[in-house]
C-alpha positions in Angstrom: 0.0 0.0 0.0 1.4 3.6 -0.9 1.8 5.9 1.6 -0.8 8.5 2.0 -0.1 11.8 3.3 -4.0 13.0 3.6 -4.6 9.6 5.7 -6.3 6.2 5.1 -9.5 4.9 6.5 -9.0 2.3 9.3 -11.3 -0.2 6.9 -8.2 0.1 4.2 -6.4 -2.2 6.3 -8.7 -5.2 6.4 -7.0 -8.3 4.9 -3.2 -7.1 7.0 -2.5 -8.9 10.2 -2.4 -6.9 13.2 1.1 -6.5 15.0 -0.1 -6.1 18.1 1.0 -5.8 22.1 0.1 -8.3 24.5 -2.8 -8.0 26.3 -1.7 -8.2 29.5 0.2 -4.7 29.1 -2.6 -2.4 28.6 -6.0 -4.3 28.6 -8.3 -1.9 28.8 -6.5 -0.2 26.1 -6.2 -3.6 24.0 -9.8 -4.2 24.5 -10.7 -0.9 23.1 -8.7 -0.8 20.1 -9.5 -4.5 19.5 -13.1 -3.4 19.5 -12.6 -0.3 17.2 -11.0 -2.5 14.6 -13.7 -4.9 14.4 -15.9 -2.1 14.3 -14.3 -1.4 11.0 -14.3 -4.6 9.6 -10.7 -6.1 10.4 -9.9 -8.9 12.2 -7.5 -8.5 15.3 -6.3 -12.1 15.1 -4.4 -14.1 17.8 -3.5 -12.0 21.0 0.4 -11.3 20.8 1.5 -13.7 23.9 2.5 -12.7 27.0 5.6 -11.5 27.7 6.2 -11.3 24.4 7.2 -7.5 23.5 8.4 -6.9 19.9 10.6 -4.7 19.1 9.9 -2.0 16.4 12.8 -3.4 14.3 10.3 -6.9 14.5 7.2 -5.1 13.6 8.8 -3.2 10.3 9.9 -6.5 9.1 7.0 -7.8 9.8 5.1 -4.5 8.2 7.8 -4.6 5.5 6.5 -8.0 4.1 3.2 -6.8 2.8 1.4 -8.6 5.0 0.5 -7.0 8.2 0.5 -3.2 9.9 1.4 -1.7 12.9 0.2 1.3 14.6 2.5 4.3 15.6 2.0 7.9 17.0 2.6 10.6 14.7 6.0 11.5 16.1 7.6 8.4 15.8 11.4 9.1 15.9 12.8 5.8 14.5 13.8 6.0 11.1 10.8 4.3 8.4 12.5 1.3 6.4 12.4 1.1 2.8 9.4 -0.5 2.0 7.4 0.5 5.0 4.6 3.2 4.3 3.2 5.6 7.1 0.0 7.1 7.0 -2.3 8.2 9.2 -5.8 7.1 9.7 -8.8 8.7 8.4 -11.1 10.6 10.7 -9.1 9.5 13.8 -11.0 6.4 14.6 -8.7 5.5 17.2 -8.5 8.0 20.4 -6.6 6.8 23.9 -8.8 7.8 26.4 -7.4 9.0 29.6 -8.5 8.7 33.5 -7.3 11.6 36.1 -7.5 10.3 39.7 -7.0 12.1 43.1 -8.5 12.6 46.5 -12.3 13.4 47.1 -11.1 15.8 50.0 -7.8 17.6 47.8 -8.0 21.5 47.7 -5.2 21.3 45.6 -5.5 24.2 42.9 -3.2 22.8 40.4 -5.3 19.8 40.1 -8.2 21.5 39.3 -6.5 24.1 36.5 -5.4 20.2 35.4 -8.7 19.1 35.0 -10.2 22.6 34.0 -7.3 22.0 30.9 -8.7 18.4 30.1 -12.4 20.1 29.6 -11.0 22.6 27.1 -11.8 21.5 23.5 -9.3 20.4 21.5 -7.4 22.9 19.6 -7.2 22.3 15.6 
């Protein structure tokens, strides 16, 4: 698949394997994103097994045979492989949510300007 700069949808991908985490390292997280990709049509696959952590230089190779994808954040620092394509997703399908915790009694003013920021919409 090409790369493209103005983004692919998510459903583009259906037919790749998944390179994916173990479960056991995020599972809410893997849950969720296991959930949005069936959502839009692709098959997770096997859970990666755990303990097993693959390296990025694992996943490219992986990637680099045509046969599967990986997901990365936009400011991934690693250098892309020839043959490797980023892109990024369509429409942002796939948002990490995030949980603030802290005492029912705290006072503390710089948590509140904290969560005051997290109710701000998002610029851009």
């Amino acid at each position: 698949m090409p790369p493209a700069p103005e983004g692919i949808p998510l459903e583009a991908l259906a037919g790749l394997e998944w390179v994916s985490f173990p479960r056991a390292d995020s599972p809410a997280w893997y849950d969720e994103l296991t959930a949005i990709l069936r959502s839009h049509g692709l098959d997770p696959g096997v859970q990666a097994p755990k303990g097993q952590r693959l390296i990025a230089e694992v996943k490219l190779a992986a990637v680099s045979a045509g046969r599967a994808f990986a997901m990365a954040p936009p400011d991934w620092s690693q250098p892309i492989p020839a043959g490797v394509a980023w892109s990024p997703l369509v429409g942002h399908p796939l948002l990490r949510r995030t949980w603030a915790v802290w005492s029912a009694d705290s006072r503390r003013q710089d948590l509140g300007r904290l969560i005051a920021a997290f109710e701000q919409p998002a610029a851009g």
